[in-house]
N, C-alpha and C positions, 0 to 999 in steps of 0.2 A: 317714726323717727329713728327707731334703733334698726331700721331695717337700709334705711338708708345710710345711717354711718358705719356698717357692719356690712356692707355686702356680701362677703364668701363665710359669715358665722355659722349659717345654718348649714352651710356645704361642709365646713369644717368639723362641726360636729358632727354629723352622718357619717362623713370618713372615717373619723375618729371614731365612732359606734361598729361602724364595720371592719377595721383593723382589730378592736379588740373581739369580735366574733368571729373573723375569718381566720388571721393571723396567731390569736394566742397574745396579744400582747397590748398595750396601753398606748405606743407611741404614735404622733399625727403622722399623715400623709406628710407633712411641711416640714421642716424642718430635720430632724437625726433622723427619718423614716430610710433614706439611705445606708444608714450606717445599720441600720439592724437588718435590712433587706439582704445587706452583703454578709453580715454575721451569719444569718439565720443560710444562705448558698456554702459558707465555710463549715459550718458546725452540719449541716445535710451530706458533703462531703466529705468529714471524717466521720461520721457514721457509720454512712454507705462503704467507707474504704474498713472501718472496723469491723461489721453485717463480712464481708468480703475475707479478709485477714481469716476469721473467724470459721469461716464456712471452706474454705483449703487448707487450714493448717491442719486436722485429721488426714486428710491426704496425703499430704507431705510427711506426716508422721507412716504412716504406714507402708511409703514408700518406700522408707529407709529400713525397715525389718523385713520387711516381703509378704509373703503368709501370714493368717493372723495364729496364733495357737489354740487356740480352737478349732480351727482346720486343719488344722498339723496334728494335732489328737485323734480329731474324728476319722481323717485320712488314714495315719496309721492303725488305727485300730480296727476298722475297717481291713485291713491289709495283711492284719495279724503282726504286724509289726510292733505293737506297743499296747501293754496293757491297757484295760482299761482304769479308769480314774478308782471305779466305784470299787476294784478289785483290790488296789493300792489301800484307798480308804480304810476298808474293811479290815484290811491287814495289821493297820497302824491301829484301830479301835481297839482290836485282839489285844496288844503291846500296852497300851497308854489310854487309858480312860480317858472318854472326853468326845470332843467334836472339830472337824476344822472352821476354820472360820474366814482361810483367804489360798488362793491357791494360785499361784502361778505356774504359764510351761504349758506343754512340754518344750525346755530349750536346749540348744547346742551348751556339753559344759565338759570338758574333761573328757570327749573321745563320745559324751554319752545323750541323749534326748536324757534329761532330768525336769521331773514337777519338784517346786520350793512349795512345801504345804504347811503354816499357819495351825497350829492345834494347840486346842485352847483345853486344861483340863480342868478336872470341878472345880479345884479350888483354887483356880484363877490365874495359874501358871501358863505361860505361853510358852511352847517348844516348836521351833524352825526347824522342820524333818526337809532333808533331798533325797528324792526316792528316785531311783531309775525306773526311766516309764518304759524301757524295752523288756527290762525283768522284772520289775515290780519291788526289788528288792532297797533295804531304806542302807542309803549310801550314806548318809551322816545325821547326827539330831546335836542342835545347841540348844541351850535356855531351859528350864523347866526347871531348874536345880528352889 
């Protein structure tokens, strides 16, 4: 009896059982099954365009500087053109107790390739050193007071 007033019940439930295992979601074949069909092609869309955005815009960023400074150091130093990092370091440890903790550079600044180096001392003072990376020598210091 319920098989003949119900024709498509049993089709419909399967559907319904396989939407929710294929698809991720609760809704039947029948009825709003369109409307989330086309949500779910919109929403794969901006994804896919965000996965995208996401995976060129380091490019685009580095187009605009050229070089990264990390090849611009190793380059010149290599070349004899530019101390090395670890020589500046060393120099600044002598001067100022402590350790650095961020170091940017070598960049264009004032005629000069300069490192901005981040030193942090014991007691918890942070000082902004610019050291000239062709002399090594420290071209200004703020902070630390």
């Amino acid at each position: 009896m319920l098989r003949g007033a119900y024709p498509t019940l049993g089709a419909d439930i399967a559907t319904g059982i396989l939407n929710v295992v294929w698809m991720g979601h609760s809704c039947w074949v029948h009825g709003d099954a369109l409307i989330h069909t086309a949500m779910r092609g919109i929403f794969r869309l901006i994804l896919i365009a965000a996965l995208a955005a996401t995976s060129i815009a380091p490019a685009l960023a580095d187009r605009g500087r050229g070089r990264g400074d990390h090849d611009r150091a190793r380059d010149g130093v290599r070349e004899g053109r530019l101390v090395p990092l670890q020589a500046i370091l060393s120099n600044i440890a002598r001067m100022y107790p402590g350790y650095h903790i961020d170091v940017d550079g070598p960049y264009p600044a004032g005629g000069h390739l300069v490192y901005r180096i981040k030193w942090l001392t014991p007691d918890g003072r942070v000082i902004i050193i610019i050291a000239d990376a062709e002399t090594g020598q420290i071209l200004s210091q703020r902070g630390g007071r």
